[in-house]
PDB file of N, H, CA, C and O in Angstrom:
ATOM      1  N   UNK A   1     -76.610  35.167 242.355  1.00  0.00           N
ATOM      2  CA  UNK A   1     -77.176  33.998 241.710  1.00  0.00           C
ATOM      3  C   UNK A   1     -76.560  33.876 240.316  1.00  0.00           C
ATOM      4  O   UNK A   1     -76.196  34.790 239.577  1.00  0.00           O
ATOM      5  N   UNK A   2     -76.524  32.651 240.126  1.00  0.00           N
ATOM      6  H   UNK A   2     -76.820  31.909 240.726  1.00  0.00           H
ATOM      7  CA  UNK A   2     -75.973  32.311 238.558  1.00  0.00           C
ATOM      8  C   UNK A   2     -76.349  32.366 237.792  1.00  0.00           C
ATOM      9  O   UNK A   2     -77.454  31.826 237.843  1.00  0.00           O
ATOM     10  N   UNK A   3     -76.044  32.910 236.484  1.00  0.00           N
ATOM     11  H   UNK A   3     -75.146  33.349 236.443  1.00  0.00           H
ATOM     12  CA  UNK A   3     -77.388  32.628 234.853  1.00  0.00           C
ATOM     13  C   UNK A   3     -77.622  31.728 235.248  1.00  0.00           C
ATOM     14  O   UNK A   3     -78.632  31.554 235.930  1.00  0.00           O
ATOM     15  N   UNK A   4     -76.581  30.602 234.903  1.00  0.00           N
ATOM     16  H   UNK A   4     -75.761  30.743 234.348  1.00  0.00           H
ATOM     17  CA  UNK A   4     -76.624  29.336 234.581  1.00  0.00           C
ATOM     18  C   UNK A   4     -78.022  28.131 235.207  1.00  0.00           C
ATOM     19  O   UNK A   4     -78.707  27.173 234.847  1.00  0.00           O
ATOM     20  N   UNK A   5     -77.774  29.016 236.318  1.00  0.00           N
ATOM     21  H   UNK A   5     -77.217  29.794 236.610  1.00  0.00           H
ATOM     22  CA  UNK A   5     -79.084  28.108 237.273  1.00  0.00           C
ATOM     23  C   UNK A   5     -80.436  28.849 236.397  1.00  0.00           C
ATOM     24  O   UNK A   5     -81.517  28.310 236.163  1.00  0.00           O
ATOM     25  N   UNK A   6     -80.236  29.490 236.217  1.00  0.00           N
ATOM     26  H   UNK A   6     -79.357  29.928 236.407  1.00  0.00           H
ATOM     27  CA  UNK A   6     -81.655  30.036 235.619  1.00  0.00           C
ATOM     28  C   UNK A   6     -81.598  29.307 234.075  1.00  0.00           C
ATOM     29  O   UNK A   6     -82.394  28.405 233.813  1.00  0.00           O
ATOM     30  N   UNK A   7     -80.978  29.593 233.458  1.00  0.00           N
ATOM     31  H   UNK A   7     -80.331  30.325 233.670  1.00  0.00           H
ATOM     32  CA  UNK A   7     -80.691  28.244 231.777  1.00  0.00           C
ATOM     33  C   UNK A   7     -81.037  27.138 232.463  1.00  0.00           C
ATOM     34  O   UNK A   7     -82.173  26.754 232.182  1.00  0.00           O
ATOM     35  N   UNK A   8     -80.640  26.687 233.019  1.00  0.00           N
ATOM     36  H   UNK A   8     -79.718  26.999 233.247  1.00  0.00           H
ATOM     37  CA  UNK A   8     -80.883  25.017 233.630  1.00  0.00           C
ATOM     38  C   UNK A   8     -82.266  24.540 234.064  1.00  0.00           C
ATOM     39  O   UNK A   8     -82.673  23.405 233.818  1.00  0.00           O
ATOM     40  N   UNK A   9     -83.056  25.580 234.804  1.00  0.00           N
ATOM     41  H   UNK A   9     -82.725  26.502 235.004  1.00  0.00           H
ATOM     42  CA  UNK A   9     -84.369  25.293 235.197  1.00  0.00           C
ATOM     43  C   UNK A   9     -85.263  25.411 234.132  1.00  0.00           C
ATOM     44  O   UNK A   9     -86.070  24.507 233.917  1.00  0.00           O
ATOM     45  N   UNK A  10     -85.212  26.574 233.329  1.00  0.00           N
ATOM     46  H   UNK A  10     -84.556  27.308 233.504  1.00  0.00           H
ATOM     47  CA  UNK A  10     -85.544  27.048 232.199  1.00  0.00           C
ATOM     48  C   UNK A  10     -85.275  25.406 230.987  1.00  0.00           C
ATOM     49  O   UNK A  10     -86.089  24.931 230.194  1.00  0.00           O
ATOM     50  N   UNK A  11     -84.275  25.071 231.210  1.00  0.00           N
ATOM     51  H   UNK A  11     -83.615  25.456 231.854  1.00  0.00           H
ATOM     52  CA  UNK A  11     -84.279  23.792 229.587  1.00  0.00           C
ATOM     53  C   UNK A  11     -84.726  22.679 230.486  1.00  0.00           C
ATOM     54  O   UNK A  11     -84.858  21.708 229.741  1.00  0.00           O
ATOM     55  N   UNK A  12     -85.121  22.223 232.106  1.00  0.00           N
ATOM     56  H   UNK A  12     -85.014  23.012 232.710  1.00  0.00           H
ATOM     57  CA  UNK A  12     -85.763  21.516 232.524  1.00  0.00           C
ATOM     58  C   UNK A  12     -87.144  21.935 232.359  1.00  0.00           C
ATOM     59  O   UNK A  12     -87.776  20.947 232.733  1.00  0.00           O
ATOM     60  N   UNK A  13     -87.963  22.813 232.020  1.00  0.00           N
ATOM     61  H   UNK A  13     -87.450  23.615 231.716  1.00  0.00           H
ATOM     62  CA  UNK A  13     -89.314  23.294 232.196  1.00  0.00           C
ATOM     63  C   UNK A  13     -89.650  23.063 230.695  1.00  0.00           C
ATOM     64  O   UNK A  13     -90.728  22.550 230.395  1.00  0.00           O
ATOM     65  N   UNK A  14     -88.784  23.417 229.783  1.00  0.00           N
ATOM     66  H   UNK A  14     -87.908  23.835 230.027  1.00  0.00           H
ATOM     67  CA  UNK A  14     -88.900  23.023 228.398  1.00  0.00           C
ATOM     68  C   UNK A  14     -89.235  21.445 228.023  1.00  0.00           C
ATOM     69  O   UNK A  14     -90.228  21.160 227.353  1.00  0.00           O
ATOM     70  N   UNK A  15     -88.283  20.418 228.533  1.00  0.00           N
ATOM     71  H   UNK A  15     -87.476  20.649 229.077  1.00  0.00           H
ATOM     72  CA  UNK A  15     -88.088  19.395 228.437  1.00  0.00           C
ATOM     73  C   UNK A  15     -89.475  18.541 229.006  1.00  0.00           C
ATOM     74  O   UNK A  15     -90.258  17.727 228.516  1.00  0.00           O
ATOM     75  N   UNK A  16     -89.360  18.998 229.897  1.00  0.00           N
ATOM     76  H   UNK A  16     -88.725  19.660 230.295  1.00  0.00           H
ATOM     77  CA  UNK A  16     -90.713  18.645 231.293  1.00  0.00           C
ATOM     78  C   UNK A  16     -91.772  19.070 230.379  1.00  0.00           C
ATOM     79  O   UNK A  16     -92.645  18.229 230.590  1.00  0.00           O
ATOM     80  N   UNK A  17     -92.169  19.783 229.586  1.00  0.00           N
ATOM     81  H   UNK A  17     -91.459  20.467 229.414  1.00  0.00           H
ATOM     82  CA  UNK A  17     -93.208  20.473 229.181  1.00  0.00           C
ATOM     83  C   UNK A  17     -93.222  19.610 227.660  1.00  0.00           C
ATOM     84  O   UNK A  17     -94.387  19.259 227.474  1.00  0.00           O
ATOM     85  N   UNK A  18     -92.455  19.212 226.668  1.00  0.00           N
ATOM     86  H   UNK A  18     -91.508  19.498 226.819  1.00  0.00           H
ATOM     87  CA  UNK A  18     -92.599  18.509 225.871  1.00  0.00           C
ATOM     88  C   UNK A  18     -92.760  17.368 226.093  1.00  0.00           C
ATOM     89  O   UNK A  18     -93.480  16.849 225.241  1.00  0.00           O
ATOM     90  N   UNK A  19     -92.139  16.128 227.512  1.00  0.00           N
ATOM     91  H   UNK A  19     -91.554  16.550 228.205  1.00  0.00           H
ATOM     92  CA  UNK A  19     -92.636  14.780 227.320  1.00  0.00           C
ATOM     93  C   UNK A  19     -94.032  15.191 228.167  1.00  0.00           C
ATOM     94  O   UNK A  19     -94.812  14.253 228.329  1.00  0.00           O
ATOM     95  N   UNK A  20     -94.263  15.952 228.492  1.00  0.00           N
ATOM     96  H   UNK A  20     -93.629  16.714 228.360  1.00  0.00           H
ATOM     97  CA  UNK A  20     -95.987  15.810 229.060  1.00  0.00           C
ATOM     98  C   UNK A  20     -96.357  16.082 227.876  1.00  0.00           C
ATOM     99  O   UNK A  20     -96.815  14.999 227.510  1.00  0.00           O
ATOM    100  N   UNK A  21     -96.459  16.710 227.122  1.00  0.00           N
ATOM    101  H   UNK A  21     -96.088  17.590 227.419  1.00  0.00           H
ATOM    102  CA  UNK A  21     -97.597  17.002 225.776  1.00  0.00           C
ATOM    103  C   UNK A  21     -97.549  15.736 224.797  1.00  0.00           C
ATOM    104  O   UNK A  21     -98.393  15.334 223.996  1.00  0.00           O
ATOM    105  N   UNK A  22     -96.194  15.205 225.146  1.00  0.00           N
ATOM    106  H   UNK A  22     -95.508  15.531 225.796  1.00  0.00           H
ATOM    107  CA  UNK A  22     -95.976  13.547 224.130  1.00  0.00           C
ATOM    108  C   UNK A  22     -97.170  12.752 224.808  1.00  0.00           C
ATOM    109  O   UNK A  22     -98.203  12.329 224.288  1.00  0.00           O
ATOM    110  N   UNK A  23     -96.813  12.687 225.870  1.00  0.00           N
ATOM    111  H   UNK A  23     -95.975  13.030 226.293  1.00  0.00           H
ATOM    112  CA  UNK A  23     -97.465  11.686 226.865  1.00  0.00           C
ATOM    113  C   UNK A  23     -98.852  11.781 227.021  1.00  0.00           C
ATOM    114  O   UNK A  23     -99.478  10.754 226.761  1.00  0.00           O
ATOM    115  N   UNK A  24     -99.363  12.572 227.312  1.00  0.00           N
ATOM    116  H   UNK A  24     -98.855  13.406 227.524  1.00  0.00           H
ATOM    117  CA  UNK A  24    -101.117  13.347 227.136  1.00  0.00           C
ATOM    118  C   UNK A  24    -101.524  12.246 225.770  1.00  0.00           C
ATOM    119  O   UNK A  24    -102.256  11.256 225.751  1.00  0.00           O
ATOM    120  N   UNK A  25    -100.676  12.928 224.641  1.00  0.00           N
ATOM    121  H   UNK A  25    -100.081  13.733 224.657  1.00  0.00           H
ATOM    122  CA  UNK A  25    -101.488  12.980 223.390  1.00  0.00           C
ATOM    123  C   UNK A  25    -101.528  11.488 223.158  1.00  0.00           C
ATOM    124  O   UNK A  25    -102.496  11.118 222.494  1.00  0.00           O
ATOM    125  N   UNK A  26    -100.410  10.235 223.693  1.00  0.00           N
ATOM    126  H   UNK A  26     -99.623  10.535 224.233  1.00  0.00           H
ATOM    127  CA  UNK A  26    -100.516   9.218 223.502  1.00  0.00           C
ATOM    128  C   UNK A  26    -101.384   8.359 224.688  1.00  0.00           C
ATOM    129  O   UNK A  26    -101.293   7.142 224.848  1.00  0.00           O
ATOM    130  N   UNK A  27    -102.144   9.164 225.387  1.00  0.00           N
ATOM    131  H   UNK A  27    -102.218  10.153 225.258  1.00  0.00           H
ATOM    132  CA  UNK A  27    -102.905   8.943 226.332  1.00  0.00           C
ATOM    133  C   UNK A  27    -102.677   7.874 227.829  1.00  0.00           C
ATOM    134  O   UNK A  27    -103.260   6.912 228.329  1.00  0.00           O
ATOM    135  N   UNK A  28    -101.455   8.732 228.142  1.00  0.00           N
ATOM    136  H   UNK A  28    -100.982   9.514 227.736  1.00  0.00           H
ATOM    137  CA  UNK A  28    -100.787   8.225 229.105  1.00  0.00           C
ATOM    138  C   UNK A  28    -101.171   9.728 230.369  1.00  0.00           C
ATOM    139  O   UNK A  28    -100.307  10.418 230.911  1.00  0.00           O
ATOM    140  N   UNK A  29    -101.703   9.777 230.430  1.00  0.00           N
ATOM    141  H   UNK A  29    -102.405   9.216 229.991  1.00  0.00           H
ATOM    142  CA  UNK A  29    -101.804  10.843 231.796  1.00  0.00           C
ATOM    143  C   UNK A  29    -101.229  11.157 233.010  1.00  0.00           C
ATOM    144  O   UNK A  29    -100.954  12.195 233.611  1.00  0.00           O
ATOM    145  N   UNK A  30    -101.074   9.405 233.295  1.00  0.00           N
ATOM    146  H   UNK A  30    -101.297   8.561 232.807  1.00  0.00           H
ATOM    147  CA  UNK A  30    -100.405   9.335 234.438  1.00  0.00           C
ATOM    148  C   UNK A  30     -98.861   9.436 234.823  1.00  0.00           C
ATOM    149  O   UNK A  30     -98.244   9.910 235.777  1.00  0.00           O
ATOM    150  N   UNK A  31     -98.469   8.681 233.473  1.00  0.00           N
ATOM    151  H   UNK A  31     -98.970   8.297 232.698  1.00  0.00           H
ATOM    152  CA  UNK A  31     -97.308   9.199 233.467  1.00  0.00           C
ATOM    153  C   UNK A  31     -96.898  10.674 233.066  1.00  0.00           C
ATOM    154  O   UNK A  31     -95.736  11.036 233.250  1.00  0.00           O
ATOM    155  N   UNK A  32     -97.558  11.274 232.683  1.00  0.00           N
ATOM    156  H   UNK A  32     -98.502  10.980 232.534  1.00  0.00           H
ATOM    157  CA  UNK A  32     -97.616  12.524 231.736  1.00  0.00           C
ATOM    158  C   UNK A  32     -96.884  13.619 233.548  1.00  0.00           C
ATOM    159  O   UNK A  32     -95.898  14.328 233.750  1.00  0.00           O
ATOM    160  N   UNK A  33     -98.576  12.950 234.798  1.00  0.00           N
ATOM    161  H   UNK A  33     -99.377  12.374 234.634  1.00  0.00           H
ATOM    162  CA  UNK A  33     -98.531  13.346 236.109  1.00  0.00           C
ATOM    163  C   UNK A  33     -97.056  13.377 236.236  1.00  0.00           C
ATOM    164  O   UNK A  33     -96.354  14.382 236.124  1.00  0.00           O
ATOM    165  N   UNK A  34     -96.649  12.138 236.487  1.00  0.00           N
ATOM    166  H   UNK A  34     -97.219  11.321 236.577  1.00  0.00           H
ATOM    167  CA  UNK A  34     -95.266  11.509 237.179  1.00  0.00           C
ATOM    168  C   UNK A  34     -94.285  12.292 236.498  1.00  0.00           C
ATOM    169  O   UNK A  34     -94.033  13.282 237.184  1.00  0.00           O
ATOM    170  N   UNK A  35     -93.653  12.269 235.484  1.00  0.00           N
ATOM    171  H   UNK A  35     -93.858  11.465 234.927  1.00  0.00           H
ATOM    172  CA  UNK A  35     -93.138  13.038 234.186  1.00  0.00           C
ATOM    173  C   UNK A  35     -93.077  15.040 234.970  1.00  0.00           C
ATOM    174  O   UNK A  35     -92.056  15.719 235.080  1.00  0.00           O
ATOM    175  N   UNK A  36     -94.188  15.364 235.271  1.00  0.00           N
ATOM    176  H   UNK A  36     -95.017  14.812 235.182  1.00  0.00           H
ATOM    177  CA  UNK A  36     -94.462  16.904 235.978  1.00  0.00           C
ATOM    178  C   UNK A  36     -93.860  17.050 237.090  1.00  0.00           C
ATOM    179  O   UNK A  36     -92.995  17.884 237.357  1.00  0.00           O
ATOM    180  N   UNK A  37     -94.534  15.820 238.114  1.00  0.00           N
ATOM    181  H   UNK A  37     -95.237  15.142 237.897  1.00  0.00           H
ATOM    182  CA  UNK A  37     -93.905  16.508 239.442  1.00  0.00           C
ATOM    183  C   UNK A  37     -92.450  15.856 239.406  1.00  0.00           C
ATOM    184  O   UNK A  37     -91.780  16.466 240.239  1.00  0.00           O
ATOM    185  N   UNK A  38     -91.589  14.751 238.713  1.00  0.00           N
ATOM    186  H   UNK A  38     -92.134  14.256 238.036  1.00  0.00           H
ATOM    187  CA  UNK A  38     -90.331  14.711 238.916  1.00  0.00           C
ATOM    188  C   UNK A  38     -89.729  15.797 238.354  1.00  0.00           C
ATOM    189  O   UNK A  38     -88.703  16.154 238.933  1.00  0.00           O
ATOM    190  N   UNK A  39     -90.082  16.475 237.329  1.00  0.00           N
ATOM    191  H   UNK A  39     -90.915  16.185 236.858  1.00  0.00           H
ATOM    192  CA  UNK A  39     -89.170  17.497 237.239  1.00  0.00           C
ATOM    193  C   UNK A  39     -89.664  18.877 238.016  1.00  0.00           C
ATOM    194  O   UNK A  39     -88.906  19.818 237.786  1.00  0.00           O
ATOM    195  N   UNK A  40     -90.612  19.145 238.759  1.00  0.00           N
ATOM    196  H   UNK A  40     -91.228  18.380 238.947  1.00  0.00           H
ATOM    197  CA  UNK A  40     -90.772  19.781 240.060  1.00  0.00           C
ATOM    198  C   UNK A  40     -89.883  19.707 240.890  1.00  0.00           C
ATOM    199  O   UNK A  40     -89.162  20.652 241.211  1.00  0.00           O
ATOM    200  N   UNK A  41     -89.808  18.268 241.462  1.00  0.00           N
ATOM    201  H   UNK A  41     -90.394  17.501 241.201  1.00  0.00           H
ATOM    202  CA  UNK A  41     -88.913  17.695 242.540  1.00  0.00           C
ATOM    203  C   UNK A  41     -87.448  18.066 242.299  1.00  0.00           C
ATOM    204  O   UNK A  41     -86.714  18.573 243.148  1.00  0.00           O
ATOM    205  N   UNK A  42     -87.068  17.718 240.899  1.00  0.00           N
ATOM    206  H   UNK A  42     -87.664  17.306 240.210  1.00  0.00           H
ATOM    207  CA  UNK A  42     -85.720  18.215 240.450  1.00  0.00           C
ATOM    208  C   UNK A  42     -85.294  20.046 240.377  1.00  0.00           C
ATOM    209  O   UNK A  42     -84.148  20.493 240.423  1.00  0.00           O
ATOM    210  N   UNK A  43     -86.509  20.820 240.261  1.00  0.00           N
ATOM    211  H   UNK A  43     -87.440  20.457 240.224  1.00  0.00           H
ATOM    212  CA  UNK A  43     -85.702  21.956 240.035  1.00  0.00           C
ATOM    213  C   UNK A  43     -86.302  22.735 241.733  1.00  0.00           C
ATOM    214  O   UNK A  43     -85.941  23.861 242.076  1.00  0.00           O
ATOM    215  N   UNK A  44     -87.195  21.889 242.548  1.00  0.00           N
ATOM    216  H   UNK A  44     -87.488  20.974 242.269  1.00  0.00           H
ATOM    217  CA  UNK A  44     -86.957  22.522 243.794  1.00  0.00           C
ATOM    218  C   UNK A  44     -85.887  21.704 244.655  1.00  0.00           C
ATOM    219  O   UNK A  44     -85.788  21.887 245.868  1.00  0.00           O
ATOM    220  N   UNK A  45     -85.368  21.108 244.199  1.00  0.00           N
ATOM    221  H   UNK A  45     -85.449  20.959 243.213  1.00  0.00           H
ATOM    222  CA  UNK A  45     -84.393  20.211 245.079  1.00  0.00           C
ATOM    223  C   UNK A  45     -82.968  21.848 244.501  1.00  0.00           C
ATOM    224  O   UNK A  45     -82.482  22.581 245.363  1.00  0.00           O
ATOM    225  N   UNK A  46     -82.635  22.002 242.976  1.00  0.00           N
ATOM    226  H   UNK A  46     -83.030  21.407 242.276  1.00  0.00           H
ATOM    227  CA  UNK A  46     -82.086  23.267 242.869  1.00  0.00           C
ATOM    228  C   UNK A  46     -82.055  24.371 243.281  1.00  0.00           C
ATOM    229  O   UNK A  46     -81.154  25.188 243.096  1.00  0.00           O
ATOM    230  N   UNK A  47     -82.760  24.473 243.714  1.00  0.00           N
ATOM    231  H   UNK A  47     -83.492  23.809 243.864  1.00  0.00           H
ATOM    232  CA  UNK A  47     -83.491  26.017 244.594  1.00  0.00           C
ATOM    233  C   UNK A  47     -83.172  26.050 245.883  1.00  0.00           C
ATOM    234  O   UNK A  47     -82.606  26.939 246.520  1.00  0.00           O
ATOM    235  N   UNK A  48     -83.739  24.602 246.351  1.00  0.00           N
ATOM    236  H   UNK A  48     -84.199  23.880 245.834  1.00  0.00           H
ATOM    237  CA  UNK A  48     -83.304  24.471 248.407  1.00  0.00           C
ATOM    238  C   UNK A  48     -81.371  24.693 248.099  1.00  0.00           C
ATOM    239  O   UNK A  48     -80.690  25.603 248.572  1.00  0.00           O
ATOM    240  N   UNK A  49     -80.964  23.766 247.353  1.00  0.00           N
ATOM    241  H   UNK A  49     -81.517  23.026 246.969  1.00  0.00           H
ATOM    242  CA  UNK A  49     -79.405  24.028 247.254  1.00  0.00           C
ATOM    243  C   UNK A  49     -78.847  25.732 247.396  1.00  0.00           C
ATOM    244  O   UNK A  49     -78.118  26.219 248.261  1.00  0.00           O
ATOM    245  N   UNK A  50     -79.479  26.372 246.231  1.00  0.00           N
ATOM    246  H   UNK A  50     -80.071  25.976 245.528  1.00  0.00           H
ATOM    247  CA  UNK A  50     -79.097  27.717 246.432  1.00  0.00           C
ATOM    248  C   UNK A  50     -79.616  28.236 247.349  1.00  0.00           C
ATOM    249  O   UNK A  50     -79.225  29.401 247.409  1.00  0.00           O
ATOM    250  N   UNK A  51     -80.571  27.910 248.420  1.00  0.00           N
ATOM    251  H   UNK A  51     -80.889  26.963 248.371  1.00  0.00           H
ATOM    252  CA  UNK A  51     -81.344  28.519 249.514  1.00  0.00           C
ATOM    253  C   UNK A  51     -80.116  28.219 250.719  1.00  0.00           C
ATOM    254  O   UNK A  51     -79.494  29.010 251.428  1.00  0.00           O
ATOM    255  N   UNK A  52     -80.086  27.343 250.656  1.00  0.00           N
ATOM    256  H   UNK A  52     -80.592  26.700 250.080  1.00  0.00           H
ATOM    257  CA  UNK A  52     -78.849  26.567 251.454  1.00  0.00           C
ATOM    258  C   UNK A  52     -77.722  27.472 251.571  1.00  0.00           C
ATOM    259  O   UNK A  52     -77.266  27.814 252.662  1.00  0.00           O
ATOM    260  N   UNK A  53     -77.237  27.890 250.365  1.00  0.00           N
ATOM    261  H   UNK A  53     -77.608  27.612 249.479  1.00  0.00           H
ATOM    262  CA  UNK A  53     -76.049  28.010 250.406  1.00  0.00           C
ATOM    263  C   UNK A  53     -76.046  29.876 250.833  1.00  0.00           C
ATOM    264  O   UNK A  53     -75.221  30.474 251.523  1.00  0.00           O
ATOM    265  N   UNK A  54     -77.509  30.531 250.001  1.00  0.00           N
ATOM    266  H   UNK A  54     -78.180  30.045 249.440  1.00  0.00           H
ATOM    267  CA  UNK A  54     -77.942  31.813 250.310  1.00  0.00           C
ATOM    268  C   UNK A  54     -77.406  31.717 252.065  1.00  0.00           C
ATOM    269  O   UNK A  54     -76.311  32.207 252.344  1.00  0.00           O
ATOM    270  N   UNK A  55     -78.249  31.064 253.167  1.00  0.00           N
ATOM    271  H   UNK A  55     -79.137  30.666 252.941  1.00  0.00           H
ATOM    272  CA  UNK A  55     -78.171  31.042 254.389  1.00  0.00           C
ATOM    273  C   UNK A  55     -76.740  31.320 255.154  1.00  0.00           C
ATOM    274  O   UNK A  55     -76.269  32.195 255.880  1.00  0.00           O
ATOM    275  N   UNK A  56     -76.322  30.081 254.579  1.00  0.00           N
ATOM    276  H   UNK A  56     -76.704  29.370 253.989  1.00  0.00           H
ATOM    277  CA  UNK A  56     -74.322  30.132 254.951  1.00  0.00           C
ATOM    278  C   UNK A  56     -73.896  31.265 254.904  1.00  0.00           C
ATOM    279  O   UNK A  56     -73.592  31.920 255.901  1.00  0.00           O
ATOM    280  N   UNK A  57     -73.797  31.744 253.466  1.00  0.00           N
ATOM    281  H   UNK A  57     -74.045  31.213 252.657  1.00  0.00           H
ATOM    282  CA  UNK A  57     -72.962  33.198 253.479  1.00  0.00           C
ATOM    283  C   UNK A  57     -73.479  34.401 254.287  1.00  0.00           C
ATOM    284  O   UNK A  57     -72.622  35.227 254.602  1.00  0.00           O
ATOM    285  N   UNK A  58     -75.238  34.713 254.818  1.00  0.00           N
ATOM    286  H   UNK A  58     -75.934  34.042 254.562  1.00  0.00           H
ATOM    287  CA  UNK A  58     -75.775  35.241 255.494  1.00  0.00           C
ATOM    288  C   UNK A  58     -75.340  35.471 256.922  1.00  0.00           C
ATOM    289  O   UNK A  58     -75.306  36.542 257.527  1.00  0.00           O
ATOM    290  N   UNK A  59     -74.941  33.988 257.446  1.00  0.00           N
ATOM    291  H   UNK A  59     -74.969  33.117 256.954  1.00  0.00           H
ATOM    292  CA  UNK A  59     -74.441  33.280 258.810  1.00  0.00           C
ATOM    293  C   UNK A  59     -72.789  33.785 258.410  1.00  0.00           C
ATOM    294  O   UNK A  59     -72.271  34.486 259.280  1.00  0.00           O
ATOM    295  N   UNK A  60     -72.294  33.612 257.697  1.00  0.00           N
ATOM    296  H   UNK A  60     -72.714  33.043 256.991  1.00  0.00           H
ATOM    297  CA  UNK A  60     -70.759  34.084 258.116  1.00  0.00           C
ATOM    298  C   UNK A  60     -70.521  35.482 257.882  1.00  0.00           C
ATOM    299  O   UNK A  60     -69.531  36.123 258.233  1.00  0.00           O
ATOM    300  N   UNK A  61     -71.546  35.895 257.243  1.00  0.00           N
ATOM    301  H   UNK A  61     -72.350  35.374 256.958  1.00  0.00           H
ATOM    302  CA  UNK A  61     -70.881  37.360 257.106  1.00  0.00           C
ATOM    303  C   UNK A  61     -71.624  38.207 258.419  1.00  0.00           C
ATOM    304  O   UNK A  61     -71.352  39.406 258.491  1.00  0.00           O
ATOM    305  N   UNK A  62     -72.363  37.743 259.248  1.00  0.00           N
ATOM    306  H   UNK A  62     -72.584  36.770 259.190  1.00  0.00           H
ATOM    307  CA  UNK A  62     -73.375  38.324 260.202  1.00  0.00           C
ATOM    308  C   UNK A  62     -72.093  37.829 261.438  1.00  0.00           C
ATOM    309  O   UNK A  62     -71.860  38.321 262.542  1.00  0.00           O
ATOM    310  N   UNK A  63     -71.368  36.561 260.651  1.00  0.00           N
ATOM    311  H   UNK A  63     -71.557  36.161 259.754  1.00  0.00           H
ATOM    312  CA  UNK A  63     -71.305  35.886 262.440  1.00  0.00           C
ATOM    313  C   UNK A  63     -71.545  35.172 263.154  1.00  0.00           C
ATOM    314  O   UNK A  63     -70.742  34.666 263.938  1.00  0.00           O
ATOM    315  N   UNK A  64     -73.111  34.858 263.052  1.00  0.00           N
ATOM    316  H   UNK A  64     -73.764  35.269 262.415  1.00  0.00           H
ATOM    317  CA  UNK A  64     -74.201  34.090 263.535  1.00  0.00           C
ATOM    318  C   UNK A  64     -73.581  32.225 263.881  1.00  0.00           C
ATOM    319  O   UNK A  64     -74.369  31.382 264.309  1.00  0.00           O
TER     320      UNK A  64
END
């Protein structure tokens, strides 16, 4: 696995975590919601990728 993927999720969780506390305090909630799970969606959409790719190399080095 890469640092890099780990920096990347890590300054998305940062980012994600400051416009929700903007958003809360200006009493937007919902978007604050929306704002959370898109960057959910974005760093498990990162994860299935490396899951993905985990599998492949599993499958060629087995054979399978």
């Amino acid at each position: 696995m890469d640092v890099d993927l780990i920096f990347r999720i890590a300054a998305i969780g940062i980012i994600v975590a400051v416009l929700n506390q903007v958003l809360v305090r200006s009493g937007r909630e919902e978007q604050a919601m929306m704002t959370t799970l898109a960057g959910l969606v974005v760093v498990l959409m990162m994860v299935v990728q490396q899951i993905s790719t985990l599998f492949d190399t599993v499958k060629t080095l087995f054979g399978l």
